[in-house]
Backbone as JSON Lines, residues from 0, in Angstrom:
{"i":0,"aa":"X","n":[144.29,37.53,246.53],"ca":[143.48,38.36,245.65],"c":[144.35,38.85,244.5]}
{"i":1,"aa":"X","n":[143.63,38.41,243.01],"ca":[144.39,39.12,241.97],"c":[144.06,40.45,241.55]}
{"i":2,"aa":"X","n":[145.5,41.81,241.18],"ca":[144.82,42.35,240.39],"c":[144.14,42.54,238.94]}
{"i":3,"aa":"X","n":[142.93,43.22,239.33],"ca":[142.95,43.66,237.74],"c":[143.71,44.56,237.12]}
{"i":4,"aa":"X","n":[143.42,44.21,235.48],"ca":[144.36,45.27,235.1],"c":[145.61,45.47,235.24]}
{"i":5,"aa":"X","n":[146.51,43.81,235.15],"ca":[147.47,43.98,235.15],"c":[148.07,43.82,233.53]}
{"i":6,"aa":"X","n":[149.19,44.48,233.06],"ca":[149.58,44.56,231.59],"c":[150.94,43.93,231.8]}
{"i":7,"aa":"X","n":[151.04,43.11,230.58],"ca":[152.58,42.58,230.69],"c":[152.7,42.86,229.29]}
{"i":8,"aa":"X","n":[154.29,43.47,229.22],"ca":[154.56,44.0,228.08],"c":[156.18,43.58,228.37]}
{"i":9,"aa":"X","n":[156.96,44.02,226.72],"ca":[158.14,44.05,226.75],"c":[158.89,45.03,227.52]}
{"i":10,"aa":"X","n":[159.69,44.86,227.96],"ca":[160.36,46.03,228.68],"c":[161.02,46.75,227.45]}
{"i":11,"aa":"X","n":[161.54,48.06,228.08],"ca":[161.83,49.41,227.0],"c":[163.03,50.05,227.92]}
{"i":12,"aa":"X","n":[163.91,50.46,226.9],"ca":[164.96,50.66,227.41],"c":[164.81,51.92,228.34]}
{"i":13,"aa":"X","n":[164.21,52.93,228.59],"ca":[164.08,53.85,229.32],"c":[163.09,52.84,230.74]}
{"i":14,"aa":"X","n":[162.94,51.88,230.72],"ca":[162.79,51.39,232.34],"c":[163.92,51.15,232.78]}
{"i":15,"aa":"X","n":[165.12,50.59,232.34],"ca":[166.17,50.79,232.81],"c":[166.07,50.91,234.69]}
{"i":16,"aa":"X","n":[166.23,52.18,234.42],"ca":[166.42,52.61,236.2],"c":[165.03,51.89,237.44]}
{"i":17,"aa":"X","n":[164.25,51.87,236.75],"ca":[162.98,50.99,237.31],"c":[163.63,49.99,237.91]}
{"i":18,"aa":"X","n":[163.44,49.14,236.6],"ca":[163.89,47.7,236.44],"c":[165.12,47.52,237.25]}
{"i":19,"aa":"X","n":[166.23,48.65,238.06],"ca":[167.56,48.31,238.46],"c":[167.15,48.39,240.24]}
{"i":20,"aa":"X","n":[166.35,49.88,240.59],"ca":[165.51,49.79,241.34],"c":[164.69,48.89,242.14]}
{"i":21,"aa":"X","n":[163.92,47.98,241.09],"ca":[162.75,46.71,241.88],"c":[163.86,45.77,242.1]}
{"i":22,"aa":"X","n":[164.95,45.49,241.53],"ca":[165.74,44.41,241.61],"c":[166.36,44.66,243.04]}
{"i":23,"aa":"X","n":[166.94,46.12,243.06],"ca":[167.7,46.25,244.47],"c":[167.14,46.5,245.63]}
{"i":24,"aa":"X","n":[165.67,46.36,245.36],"ca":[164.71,46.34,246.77],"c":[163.82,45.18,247.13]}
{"i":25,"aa":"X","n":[164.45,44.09,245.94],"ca":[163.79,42.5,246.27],"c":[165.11,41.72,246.7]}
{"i":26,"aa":"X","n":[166.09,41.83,246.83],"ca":[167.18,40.7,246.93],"c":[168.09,41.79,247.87]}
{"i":27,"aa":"X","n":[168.93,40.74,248.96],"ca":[170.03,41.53,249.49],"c":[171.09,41.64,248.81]}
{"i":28,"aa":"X","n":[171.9,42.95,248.8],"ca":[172.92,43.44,248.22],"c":[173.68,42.26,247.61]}
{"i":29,"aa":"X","n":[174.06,41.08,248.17],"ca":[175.24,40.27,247.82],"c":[174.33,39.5,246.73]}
{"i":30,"aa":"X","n":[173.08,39.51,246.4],"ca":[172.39,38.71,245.18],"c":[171.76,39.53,244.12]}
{"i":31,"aa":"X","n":[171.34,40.68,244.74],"ca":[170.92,41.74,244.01],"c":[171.98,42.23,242.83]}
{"i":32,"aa":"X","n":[171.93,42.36,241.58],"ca":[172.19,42.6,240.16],"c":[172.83,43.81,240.23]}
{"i":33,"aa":"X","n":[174.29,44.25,240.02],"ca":[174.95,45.25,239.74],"c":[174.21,46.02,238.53]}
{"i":34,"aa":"X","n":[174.55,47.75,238.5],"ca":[173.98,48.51,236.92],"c":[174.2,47.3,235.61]}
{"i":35,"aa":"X","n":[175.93,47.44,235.57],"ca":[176.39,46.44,234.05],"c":[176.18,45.32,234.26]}
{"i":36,"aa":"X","n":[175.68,44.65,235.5],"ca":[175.19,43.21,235.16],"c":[173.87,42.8,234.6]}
{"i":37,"aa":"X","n":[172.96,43.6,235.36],"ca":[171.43,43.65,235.44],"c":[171.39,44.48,233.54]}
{"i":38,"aa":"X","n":[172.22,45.22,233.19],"ca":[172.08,45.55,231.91],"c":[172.27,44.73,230.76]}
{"i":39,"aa":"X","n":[173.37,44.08,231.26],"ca":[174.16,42.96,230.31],"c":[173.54,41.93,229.93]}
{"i":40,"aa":"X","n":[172.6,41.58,231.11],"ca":[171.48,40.59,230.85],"c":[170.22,40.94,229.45]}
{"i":41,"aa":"X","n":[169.84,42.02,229.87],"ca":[168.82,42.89,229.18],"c":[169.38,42.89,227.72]}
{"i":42,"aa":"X","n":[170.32,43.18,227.43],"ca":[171.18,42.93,226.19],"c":[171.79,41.76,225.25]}
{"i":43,"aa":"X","n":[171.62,40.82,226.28],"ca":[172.28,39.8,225.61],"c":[171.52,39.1,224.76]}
{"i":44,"aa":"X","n":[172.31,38.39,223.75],"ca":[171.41,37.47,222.63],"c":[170.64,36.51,223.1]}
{"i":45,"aa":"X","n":[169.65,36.64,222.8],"ca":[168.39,35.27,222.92],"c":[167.65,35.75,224.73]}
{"i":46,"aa":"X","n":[167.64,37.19,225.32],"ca":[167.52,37.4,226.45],"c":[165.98,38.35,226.36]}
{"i":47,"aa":"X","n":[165.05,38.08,227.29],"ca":[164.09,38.88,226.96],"c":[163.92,38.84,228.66]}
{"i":48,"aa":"X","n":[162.88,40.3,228.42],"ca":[162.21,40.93,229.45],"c":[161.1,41.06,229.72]}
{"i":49,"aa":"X","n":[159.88,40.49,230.31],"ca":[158.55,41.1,230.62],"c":[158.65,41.85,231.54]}
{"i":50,"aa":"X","n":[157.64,43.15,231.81],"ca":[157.54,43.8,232.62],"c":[156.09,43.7,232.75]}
{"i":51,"aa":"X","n":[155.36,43.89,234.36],"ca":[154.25,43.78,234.9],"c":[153.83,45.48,235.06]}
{"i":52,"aa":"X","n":[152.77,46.09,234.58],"ca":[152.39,46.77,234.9],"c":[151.33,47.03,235.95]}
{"i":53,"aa":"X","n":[150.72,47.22,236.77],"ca":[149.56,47.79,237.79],"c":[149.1,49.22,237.85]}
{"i":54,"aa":"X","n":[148.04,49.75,236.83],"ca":[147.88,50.78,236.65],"c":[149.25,52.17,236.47]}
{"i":55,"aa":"X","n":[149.52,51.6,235.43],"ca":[150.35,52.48,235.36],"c":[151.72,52.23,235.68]}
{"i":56,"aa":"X","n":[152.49,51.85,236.73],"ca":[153.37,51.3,237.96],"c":[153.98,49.87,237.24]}
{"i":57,"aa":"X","n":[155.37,50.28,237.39],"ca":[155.81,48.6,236.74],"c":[155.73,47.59,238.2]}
{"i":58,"aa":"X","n":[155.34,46.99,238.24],"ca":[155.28,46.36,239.59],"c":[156.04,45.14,239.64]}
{"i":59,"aa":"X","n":[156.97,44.66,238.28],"ca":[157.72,43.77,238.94],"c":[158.26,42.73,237.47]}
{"i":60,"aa":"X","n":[158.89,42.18,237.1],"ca":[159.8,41.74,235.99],"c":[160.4,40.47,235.72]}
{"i":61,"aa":"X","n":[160.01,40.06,234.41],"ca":[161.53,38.5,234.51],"c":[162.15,38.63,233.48]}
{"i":62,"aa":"X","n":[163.43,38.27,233.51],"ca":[164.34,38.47,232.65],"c":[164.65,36.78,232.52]}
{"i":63,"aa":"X","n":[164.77,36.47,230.85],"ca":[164.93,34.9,230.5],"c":[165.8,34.6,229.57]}
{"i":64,"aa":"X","n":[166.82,33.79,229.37],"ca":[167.59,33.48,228.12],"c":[167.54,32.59,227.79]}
{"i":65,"aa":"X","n":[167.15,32.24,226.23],"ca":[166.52,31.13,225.64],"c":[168.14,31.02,224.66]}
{"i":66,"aa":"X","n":[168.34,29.48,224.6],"ca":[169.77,29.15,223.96],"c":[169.05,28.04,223.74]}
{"i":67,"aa":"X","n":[168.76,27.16,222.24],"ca":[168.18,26.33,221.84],"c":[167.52,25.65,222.87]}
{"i":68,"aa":"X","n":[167.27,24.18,223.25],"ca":[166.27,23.38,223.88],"c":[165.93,24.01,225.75]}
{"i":69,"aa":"X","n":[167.12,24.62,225.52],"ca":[167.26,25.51,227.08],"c":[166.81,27.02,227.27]}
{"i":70,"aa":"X","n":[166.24,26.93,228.27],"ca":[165.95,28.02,228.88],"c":[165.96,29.07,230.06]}
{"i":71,"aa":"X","n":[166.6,29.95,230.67],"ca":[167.13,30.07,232.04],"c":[166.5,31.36,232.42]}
{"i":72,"aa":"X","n":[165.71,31.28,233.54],"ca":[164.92,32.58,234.1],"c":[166.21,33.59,235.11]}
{"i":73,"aa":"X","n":[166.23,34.52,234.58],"ca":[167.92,35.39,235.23],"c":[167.11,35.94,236.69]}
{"i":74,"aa":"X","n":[165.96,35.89,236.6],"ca":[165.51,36.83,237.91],"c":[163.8,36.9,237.6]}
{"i":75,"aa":"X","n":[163.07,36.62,238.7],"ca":[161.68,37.06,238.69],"c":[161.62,38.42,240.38]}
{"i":76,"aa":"X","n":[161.53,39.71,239.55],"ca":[161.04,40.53,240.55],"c":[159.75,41.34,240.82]}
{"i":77,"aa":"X","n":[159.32,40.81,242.05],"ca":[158.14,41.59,241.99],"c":[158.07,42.25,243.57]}
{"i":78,"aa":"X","n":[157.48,43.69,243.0],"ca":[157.76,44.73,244.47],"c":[157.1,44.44,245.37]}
{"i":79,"aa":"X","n":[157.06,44.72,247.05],"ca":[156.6,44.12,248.03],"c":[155.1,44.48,248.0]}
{"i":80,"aa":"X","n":[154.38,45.57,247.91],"ca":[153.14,45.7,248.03],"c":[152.55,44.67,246.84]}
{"i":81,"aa":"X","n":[153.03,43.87,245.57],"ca":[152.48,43.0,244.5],"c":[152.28,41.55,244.68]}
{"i":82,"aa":"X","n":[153.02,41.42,245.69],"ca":[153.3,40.1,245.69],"c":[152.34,39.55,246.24]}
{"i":83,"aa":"X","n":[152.0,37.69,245.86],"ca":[150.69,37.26,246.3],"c":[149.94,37.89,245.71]}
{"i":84,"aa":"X","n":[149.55,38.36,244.8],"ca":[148.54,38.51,243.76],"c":[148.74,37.98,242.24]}
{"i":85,"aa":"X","n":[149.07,37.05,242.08],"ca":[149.54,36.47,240.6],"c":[150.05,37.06,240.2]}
{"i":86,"aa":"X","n":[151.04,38.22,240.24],"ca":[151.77,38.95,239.31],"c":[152.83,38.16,238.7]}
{"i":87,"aa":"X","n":[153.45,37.47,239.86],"ca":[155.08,36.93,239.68],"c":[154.13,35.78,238.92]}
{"i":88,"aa":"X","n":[153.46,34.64,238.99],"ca":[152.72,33.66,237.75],"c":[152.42,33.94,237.0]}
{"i":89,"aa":"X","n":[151.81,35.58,236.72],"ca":[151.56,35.71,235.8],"c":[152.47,36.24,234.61]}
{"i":90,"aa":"X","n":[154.21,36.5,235.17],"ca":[155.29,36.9,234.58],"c":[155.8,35.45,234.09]}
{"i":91,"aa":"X","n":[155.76,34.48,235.18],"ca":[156.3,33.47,234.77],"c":[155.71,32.56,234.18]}
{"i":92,"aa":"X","n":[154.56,32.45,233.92],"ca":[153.68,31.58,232.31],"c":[154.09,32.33,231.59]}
{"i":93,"aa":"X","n":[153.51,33.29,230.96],"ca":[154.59,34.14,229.68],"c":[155.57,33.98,229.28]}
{"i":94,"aa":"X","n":[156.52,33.92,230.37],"ca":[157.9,33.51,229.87],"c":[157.91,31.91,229.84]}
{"i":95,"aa":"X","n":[157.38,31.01,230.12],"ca":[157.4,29.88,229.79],"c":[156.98,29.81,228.68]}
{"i":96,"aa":"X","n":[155.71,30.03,228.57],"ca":[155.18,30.31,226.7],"c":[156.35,30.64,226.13]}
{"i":97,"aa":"X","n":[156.52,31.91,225.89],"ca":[157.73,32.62,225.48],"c":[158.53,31.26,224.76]}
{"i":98,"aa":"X","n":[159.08,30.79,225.85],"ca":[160.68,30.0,225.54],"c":[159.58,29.09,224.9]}
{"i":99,"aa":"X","n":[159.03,27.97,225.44],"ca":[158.27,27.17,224.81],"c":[158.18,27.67,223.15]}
{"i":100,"aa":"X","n":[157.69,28.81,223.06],"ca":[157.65,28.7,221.27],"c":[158.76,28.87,220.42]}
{"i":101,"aa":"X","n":[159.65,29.32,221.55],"ca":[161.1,29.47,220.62],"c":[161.82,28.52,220.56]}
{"i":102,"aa":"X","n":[160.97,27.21,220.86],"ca":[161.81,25.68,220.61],"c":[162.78,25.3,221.77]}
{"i":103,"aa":"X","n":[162.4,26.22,223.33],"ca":[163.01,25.58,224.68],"c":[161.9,24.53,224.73]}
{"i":104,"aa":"X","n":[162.83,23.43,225.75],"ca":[162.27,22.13,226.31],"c":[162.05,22.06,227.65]}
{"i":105,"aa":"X","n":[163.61,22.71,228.06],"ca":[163.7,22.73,229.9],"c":[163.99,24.46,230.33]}
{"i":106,"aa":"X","n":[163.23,24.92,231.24],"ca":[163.69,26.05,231.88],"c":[164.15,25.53,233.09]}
{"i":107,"aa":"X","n":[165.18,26.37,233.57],"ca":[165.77,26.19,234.74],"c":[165.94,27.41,235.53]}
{"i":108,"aa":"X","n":[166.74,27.38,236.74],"ca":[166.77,28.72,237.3],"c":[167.73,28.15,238.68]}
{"i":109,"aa":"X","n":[168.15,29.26,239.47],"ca":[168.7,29.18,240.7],"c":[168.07,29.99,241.86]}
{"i":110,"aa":"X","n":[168.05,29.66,243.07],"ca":[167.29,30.56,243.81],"c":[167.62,30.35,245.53]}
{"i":111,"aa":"X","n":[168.07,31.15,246.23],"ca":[168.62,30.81,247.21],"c":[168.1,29.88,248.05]}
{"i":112,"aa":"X","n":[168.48,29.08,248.8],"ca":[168.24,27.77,249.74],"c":[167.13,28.11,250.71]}
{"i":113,"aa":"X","n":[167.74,29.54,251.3],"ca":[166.89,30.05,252.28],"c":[165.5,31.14,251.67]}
{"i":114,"aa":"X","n":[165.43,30.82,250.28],"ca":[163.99,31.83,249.69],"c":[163.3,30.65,250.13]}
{"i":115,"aa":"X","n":[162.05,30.69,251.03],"ca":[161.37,30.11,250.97],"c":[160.15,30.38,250.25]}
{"i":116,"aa":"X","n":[159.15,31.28,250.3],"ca":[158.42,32.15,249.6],"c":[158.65,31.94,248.09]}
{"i":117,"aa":"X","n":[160.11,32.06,247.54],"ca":[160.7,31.74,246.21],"c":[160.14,30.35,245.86]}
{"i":118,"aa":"X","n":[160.74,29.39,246.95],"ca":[160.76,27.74,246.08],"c":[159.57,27.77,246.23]}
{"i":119,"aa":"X","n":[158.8,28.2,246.87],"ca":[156.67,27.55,247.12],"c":[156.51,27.93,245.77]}
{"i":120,"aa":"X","n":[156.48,29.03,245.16],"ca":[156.21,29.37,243.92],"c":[157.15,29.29,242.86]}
{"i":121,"aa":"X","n":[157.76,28.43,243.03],"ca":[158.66,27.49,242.04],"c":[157.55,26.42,241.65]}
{"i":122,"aa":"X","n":[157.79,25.27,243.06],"ca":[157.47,24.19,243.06],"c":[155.91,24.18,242.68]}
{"i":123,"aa":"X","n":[155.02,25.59,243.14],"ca":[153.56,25.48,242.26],"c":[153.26,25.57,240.77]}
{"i":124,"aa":"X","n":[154.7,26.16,240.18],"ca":[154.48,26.06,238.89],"c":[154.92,24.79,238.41]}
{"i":125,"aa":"X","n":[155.62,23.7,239.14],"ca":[155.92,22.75,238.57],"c":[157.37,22.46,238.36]}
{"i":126,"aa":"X","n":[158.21,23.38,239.48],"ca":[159.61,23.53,239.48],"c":[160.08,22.72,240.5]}
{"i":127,"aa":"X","n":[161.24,21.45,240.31],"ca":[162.22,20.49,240.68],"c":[163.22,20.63,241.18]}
{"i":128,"aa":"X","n":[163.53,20.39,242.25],"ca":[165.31,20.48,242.25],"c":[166.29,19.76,241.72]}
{"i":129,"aa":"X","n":[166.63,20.45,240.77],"ca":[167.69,19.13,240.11],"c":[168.96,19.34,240.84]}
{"i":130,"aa":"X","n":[169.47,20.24,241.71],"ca":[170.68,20.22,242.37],"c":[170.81,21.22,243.59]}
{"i":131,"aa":"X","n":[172.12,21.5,243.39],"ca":[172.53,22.85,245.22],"c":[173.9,22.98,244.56]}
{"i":132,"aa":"X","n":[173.92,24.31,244.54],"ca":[174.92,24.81,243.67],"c":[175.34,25.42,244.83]}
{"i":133,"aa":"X","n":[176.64,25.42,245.56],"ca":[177.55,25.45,246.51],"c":[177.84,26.79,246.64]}
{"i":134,"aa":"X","n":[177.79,27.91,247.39],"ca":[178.17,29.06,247.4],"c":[177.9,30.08,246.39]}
{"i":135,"aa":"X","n":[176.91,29.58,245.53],"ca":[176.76,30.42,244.53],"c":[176.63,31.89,244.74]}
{"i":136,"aa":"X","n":[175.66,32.36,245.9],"ca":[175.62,33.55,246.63],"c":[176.84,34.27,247.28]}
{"i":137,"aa":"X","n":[177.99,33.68,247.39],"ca":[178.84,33.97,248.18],"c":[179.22,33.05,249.36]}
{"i":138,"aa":"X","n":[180.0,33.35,249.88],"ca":[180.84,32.27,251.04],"c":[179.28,32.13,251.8]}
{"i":139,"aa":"X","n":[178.69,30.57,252.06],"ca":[178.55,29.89,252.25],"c":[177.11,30.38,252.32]}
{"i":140,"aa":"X","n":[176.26,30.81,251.15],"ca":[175.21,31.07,250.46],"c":[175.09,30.2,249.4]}
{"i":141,"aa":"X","n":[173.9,29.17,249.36],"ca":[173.77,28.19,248.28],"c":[172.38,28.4,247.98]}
{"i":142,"aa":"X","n":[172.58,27.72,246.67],"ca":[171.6,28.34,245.64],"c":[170.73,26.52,245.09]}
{"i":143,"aa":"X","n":[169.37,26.66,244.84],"ca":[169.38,25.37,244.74],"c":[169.22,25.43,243.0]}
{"i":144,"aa":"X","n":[169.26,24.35,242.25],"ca":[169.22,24.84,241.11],"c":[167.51,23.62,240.77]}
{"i":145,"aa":"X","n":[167.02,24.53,239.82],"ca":[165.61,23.68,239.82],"c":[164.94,23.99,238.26]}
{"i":146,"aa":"X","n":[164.15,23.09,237.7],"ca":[164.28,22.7,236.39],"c":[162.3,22.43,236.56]}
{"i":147,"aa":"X","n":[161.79,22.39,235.24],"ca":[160.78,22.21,234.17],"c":[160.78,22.03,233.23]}
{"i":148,"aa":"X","n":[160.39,21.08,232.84],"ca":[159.97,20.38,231.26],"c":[158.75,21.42,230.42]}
{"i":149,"aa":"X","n":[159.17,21.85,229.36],"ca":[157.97,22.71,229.08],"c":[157.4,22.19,228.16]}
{"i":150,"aa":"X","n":[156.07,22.42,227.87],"ca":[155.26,22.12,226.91],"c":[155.95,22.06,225.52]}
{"i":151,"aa":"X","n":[155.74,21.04,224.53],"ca":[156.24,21.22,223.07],"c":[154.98,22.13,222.82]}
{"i":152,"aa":"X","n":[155.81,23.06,221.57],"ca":[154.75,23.74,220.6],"c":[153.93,22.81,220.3]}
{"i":153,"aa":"X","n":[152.5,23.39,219.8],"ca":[151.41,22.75,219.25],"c":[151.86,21.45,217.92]}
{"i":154,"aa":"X","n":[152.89,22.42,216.85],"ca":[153.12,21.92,215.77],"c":[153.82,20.78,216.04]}
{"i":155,"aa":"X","n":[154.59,20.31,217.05],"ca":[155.42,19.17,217.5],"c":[154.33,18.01,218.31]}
{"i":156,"aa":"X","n":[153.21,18.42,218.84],"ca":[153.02,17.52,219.27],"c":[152.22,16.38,218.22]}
């Protein structure tokens, strides 16, 4: 069941503590985003943020960095009571759009071996494994790495 009335907007620097919050109550400590990391992201060039609203309530976030034909999703979080309601699809078309118009080709991403829940809603949007990135999580936590071809802008095709 989807909700209504969900708003996706840019994130604003006073979510901050939100946004550091949903991250450290979706992932265990050893994957979950330090303050200056999870910030650094938010900051960096070519890096954007949607945030999901639910009446009010940010209910959950992706952070993406677009570097010409490439595109890399840093994190899709969405809080436990949201999930299974299109929130997290509906964060992650946006940000595909998103990159898509800013002249990305491929988004990619990493996501632990053992998310299962994660890769189902990878692989329904149309997400590949292009590899297994070896310990990426830490001693002997692997990450698979997985890829999409995105739509060319209108004007290209």
């Amino acid at each position: 069941m989807a909700f209504s009335g969900i708003l996706l907007r840019p994130h604003h620097e006073s979510d901050f503590e939100t946004l550091y919050t949903i991250d450290q109550s979706c992932f265990p400590k050893r994957i979950a985003y330090g303050r200056y990391e999870l910030n650094s992201y938010l900051r960096s060039p070519g890096s954007r943020c949607t945030v999901a609203e639910v009446g009010g309530t940010i209910a959950g976030f992706i952070v993406t960095e677009c570097s010409g034909e490439l595109a890399h999703i840093i994190t899709l979080d969405v809080l436990e009571p949201y999930r299974r309601r299109s929130i997290g699809s509906r964060l992650l078309e946006s940000a595909e759009r998103e990159a898509a118009g800013q002249g990305a080709r491929l988004m990619y991403l990493e996501t632990a071996t053992t998310n299962k829940p994660a890769i189902a809603l990878w692989k329904k949007h149309g997400y590949r494994q292009s590899g297994v990135v070896g310990n990426y999580y830490g001693q002997g936590h692997d990450a698979l790495e997985m890829e999409k071809l995105l739509r060319p802008k209108p004007e290209d095709t």
